[in-house]
N, C-alpha and C positions, 0 to 999 in steps of 0.2 A: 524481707518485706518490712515496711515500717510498721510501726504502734498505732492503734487506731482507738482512740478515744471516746467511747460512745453513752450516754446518760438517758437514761428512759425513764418518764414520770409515768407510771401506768395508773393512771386515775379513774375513781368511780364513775366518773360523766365523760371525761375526755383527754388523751394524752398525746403525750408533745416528746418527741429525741430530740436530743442536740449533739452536737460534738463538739471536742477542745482541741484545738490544733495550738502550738508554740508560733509568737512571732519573730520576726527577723528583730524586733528589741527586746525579746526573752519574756513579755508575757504570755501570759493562755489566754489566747480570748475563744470562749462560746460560744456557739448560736445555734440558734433553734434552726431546725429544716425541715419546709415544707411537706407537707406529706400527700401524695396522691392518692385520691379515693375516687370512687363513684359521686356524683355527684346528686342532688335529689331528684332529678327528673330519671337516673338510672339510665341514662342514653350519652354519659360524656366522664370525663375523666380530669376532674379539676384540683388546684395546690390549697391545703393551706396547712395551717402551724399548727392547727391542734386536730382531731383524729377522734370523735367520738366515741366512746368506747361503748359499741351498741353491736351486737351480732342477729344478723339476719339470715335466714337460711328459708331459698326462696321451695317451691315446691320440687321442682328439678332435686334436691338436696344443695344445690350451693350456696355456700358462703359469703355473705357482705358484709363489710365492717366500715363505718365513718358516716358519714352524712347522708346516703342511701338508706343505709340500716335503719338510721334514725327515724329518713322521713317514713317509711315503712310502719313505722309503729302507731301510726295512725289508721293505716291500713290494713292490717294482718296484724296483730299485738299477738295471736299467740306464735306465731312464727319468731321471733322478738325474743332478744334477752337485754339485757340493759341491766345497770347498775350491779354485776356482777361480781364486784370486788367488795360489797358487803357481808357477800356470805362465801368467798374464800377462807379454806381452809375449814370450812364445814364438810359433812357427809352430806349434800343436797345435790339434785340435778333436773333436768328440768326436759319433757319429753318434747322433742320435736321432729316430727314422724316417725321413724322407727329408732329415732335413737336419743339416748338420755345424755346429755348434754351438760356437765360440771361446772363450776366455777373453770378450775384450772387450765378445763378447753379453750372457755369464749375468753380469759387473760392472753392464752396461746395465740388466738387470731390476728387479738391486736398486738400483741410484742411484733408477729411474724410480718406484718405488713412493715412495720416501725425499723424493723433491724433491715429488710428490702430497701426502704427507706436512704440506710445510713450507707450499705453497700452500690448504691448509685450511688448516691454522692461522695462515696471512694473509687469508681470506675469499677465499678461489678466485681470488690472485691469482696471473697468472703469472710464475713465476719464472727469470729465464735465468743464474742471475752465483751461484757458490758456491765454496768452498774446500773440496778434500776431500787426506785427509790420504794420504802413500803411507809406507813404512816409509823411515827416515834411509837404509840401504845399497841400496834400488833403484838398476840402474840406468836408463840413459836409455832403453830400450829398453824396461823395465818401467813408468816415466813415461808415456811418450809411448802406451802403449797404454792405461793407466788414462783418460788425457785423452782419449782417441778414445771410452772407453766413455762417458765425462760426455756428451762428442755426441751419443752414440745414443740418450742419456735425455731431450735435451730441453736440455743446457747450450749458451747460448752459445760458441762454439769460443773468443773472444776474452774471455772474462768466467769461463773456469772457470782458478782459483789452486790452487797447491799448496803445502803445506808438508810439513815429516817430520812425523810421527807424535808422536816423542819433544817436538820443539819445541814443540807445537800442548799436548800435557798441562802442558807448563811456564809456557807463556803461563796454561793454566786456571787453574795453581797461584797466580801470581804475581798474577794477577786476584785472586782469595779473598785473599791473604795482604793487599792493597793494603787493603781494606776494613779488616782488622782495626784496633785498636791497634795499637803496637809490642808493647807489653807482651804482647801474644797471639800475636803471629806466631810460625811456627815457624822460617823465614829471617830474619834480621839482615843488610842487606848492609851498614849504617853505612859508606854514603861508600865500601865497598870494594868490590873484585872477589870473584867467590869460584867456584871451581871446582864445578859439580855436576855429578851423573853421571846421566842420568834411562835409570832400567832398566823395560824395556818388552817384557814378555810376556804375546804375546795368543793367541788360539786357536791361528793358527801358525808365528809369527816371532817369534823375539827379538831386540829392535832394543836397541843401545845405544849412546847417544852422551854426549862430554864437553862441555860447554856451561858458558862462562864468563857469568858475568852479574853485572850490577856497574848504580848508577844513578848519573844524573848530579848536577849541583849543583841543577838547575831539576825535581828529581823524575824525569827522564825513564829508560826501560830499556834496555840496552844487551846484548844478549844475543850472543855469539860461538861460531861453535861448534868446535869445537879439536879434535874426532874423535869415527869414527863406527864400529864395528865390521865386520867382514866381515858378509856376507850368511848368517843361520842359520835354518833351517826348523826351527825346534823353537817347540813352542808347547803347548797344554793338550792339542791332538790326538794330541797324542805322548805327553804322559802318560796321557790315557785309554787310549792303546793299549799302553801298557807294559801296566795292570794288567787290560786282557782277557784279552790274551795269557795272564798270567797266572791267571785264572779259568777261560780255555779249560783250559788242560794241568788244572787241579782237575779239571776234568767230565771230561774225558779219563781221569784215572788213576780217578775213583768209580764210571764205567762200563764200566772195565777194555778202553777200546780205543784204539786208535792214529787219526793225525790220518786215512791215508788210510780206515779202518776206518767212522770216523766219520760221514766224505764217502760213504762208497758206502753207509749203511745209510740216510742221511737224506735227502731231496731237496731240491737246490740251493736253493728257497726257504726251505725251512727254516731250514736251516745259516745265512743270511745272516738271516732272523729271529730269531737267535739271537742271533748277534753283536751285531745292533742293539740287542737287549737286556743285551748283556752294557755295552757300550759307554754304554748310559743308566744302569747300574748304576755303570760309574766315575764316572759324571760327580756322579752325586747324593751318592754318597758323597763325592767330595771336596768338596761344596757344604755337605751335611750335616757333616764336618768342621771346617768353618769356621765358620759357624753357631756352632754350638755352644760352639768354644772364646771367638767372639767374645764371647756371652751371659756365659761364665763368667770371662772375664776381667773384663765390667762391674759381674759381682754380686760376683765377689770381691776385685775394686782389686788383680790383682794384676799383674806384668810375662810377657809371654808367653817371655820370651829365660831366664829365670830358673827358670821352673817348665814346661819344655816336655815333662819327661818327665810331668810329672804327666797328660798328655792323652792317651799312648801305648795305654790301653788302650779310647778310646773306638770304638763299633764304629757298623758300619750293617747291616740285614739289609734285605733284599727277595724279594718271591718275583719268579720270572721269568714271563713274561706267560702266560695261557690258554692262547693262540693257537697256543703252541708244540707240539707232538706230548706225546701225556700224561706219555711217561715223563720227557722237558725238564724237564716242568713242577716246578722246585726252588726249594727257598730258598738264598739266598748272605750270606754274610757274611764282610764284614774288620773289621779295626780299623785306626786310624790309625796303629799303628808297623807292619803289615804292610803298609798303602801306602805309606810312607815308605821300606820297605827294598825295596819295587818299582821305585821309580822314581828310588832312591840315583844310578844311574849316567847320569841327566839331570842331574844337581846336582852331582857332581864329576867335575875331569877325569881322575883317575886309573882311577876306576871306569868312564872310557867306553870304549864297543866300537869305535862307531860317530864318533866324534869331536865328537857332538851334546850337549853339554852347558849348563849357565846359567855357567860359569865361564871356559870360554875365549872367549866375547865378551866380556866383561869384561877379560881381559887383553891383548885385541888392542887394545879401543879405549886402555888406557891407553899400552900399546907406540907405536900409529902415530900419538901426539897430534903433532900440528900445532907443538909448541912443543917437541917433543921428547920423550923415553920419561917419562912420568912412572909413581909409584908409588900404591899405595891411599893413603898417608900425602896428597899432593896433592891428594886429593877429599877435599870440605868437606862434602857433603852428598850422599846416595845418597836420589834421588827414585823412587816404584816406579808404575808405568802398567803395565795390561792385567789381563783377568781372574786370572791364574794365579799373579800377585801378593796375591790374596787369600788364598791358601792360605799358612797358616801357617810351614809347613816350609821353601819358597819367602824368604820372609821372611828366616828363621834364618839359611840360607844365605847370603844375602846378607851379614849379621851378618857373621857370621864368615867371609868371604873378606875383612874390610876392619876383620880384627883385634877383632870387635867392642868399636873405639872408638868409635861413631857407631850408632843407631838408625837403618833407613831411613827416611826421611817419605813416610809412606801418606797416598796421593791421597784426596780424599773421597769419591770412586766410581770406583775404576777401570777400569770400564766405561766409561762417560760423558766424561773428562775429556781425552779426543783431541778427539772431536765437539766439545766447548763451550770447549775452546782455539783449535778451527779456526772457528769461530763467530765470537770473541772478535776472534783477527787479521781474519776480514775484514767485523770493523766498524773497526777501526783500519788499514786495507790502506793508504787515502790517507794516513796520519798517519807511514807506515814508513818509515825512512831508512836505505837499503841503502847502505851502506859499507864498503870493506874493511877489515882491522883495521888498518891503518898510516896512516887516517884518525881515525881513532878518539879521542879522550882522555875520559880518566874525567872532567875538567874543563871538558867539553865545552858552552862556553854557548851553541852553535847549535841545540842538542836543550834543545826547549821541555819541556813536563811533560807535554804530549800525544803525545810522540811514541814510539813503541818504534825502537830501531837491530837489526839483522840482520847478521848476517855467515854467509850462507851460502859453503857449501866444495863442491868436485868431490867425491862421496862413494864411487866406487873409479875404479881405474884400468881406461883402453879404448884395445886397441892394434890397428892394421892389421898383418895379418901381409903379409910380403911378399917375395915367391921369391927366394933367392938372395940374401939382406940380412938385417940387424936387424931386428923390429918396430918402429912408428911409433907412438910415443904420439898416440893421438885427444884422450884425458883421463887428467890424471893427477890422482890423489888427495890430495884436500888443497888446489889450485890455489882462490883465493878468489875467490868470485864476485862479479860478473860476470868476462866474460874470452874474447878471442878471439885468436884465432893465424891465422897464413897459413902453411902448410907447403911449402916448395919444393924441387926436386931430388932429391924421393924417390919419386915415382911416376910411370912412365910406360903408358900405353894399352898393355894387353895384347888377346891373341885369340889364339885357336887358330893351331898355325903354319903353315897355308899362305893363313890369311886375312891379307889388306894392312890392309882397314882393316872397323871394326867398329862398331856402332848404339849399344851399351851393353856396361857391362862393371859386375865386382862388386869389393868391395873386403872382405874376410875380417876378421871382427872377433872380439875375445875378448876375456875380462877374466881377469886372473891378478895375484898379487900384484907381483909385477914383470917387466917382458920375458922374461928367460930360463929363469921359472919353469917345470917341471916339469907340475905342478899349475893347468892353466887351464881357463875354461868356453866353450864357445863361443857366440857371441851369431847373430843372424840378419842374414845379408851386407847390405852398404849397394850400394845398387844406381845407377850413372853413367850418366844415359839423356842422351845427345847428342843434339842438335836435329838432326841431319846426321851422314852415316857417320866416322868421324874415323880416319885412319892410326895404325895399330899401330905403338907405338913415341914417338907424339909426347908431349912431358911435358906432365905435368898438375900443376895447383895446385888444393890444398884451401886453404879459409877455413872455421876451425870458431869459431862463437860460442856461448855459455852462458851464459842470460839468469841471473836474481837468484834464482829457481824453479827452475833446475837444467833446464831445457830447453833442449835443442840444437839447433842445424842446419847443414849443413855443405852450403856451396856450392862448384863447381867452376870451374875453366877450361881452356884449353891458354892452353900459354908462349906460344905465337906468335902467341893471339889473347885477348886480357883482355876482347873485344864482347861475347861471349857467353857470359852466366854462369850457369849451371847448377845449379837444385835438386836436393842428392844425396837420396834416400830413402834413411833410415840404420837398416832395419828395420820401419817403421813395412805391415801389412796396409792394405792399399788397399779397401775395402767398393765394391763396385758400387752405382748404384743401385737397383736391382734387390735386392740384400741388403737396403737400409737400408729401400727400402718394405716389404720384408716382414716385418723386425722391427720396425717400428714399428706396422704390422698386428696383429701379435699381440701388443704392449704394450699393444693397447687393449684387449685381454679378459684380462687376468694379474687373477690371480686373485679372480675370479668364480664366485661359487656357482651351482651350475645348480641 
């Protein structure tokens, strides 16, 4: 049976498969494919490219995923789980009728339709082996949960790959650009290295990382990646909720009442019918904005960075839905420089409250580069990935945090172009030569012309806290992968003190920008299950390994005895079987029309 190629963006808001199939001229080309859902009336079954990532589970117990789901959340929100990829790899879950419902599950739903999906479109073959993309700054805790959900879907546990996000759009880019001429490409690497920066804002993270990339003399890609940003939950959800917020306080001061005023005249359905509508109101608007300036820039040849004010007055109106109570029922309208000055304090850091902006990822990752603090002047090229980069203003910004000397290079669908880069690597998976970079030469005649090179990095720091001492680095950021360590002389078996000796014990873990920081997160405890009771007090040795994918595992021992070695669980939920039969139960009726 042939190779099957398959790339899966599982995103906060909404994701997209593609596949990579070989052409009869020896490129790979891409492409996204259709995905079938429910559709929102919940009475039909319609295509498209992206796959909301929203789980509904009606009262029956069944399962919906896509565009159903979504529309649902105006109507039942707590039936509803949405944006669940924020809090993977947390201990959280969320009750819905009798059962408690994880992150890992509602990713499970949607991978499960996604890889259905990929095996139609290979004649109902099945599929066990994919790549799906997680954001550059997850940590491993957030990994190692996403990979648990590819299980629940159907993934081989040994056959599902990861790559970032950002990496995975840059492979798609550098795919496309390979095709061209020279004369048409929009990258030149001529023999050289060159610093790019691929900025990635999708429904709810902005991911950004520096990635050098240079080829060799026999054609081959050499991609390194040199820094990655902290961890930022800002995404298009955040600006659609800037400008509710702000359409709420309007209806607020037109009907002359206050928020709690509001609340006590309307019933709780309502109120959150409202919202839903207010919330599709931002969304279309900022799409309808884009749109449109995109149209007039092609009729009128002209540069969007140059004539930006010229769009300031373009508007959107909509009425709000029927459904709503009569007196609801209104028209709304913005224009594009009143959403612009809604959402100002997402786009710059001075204007933020909350310290959630598109500019201080940007300067983190230039600050903690691998090779030292570098400045805008350093990046050659600003590559833009995620929906939210479509939006014009987005754009601008960009521009000009990086002096506008440099246009960014917009992706050819930045929806698409995660999925069909992850696609792309793993049809070249075998062809990849993961090296560190002090292996590396641009001169490099070991890398043929089929090959791509990789230099992935630890992408933040994970320390053991530990009573009465310094914290222990687990992983430090920037460490180039692969890479193992053995830690000795720093921890001994603790227990309660009037216990001798103990079964298991835990080990406290966080991530913060460096040990003595003020400013940390805490992660969920790694937990040391001894075969045999083991004396409090006796030392222990960790061995932590971190494969080329950024997956971890950290075994143990005691000093006195190296026989017996020890898988630590470093976070990871343990699923019964009992769980996994009954989720996979109801993955066989997700969404089905009765």
């Amino acid at each position: 049976m042939a190779k099957r190629y398959i790339g899966i963006d599982l995103g906060t808001t909404n994701s997209t498969v593609s596949v990579a199939n070989l052409t009869v001229r020896g490129d790979i080309e891409s492409s996204t494919l259709e995905v079938a859902q429910v559709d929102e009336s919940g009475n039909s079954i319609v295509q498209d490219h992206t796959l909301p990532s929203v789980l509904y589970i009606d009262d029956q117990g069944y399962p919906y995923v896509g565009r159903f789901a979504k529309r649902m959340n105006g109507v039942y929100p707590s039936q509803i789980i949405k944006e669940a990829k924020r809090h993977i790899g947390e201990d959280v879950s969320w009750p819905i009728g009798e059962e408690n419902i994880r992150p890992e599950m509602v990713a499970s739903y949607v991978l499960k339709i996604l890889k259905a999906q990929a095996e139609e479109y290979y004649g109902e073959e099945k599929i066990d082996s994919v790549v799906i993309t997680i954001p550059a700054n997850f940590n491993f805790q957030q990994q190692q949960a996403t990979k648990a959900a590819g299980m629940l879907s159907g993934f081989d546990k040994d056959k599902i790959h990861m790559i970032p996000e950002p990496t995975a759009a840059l492979i798609d880019f550098l795919n496309e650009e390979k095709k061209l001429d020279v004369s048409a490409r929009r990258l030149t690497l001529e023999g050289k290295k060159k610093n790019l920066m691929v900025f990635d804002l999708g429904g709810g993270t902005c991911d950004v990382s520096i990635l050098q990339v240079g080829e060799g003399l026999n054609g081959g890609i050499d991609i390194q990646e040199l820094s990655i940003s902290q961890y930022t939950e800002l995404g298009g959800i955040d600006f659609d909720k800037k400008v509710v917020n702000e359409l709420f306080k309007r209806l607020l001061k037109e009907y002359g009442l206050s928020f709690k005023q509001f609340t006590a005249k309307y019933e709780k359905k309502d109120v959150l019918r409202l919202f839903e509508n207010l919330h599709d109101f931002a969304e279309k608007a900022k799409k309808s904005f884009s749109t449109k300036i995109e149209n007039q820039l092609r009729l009128q040849q002209i540069d969007y960075y140059e004539n930006s004010e010229k769009f300031d007055r373009l508007s959107y109106r909509e009425m709000l839905s029927s459904q709503l109570p009569e007196e609801l029922v209104t028209s709304l309208s913005i224009t594009k420089k009143e959403y612009d000055q809604i959402i100002s304090e997402l786009l710059y850091k001075e204007q933020s409250k909350q310290g959630k902006n598109i500019e201080e990822p940007i300067l983190n990752a230039l600050q903690h580069s691998k090779i030292g603090a570098m400045t805008p002047q350093d990046i050659d090229g600003v590559f833009l990935v995620g929906g939210m980069t479509y939006y014009h203003t987005v754009q601008e910004r960009i521009y000009e945090i990086f002096g506008r000397r440099m246009k960014p290079i917009k992706s050819i669908n930045p929806m698409f172009a995660v999925s069909r880069g992850a696609a792309i690597y793993h049809h070249q998976i075998d062809n990849i030569n993961f090296k560190s970079s002090d292996q590396i030469q641009v001169a490099d005649t070991e890398i043929s012309a089929e090959t791509v090179v990789f230099t992935n990095t630890v992408p933040n720091n994970i320390y053991i806290d530990v009573i009465g001492a310094d914290p222990v680095a687990l992983l430090e950021k920037g460490t180039v992968l692969p890479f193992e360590r053995i830690i000795e002389d720093r921890f001994i078996v603790t227990g309660a003190s009037s216990t001798k000796a103990v079964n298991a014990m835990q080990l406290e873990l966080f991530t913060a920008v460096d040990a003595k920081s003020i400013h940390t997160k805490k992660l969920k405890s790694a937990t040391v299950a001894f075969k045999k009771p083991v004396s409090v007090n006796s030392k222990l040795v960790l061995k932590v390994e971190c494969n080329q994918e950024r997956e971890v595992s950290v075994k143990a021992w005691l000093e006195q005895d190296e026989t017996e070695v020890i898988d630590v669980n470093i976070g990871a939920h343990e699923f019964t079987e009992k769980e996994i039969q009954l989720l996979k139960q109801k993955q066989e009726h997700i969404n089905k029309i009765k």
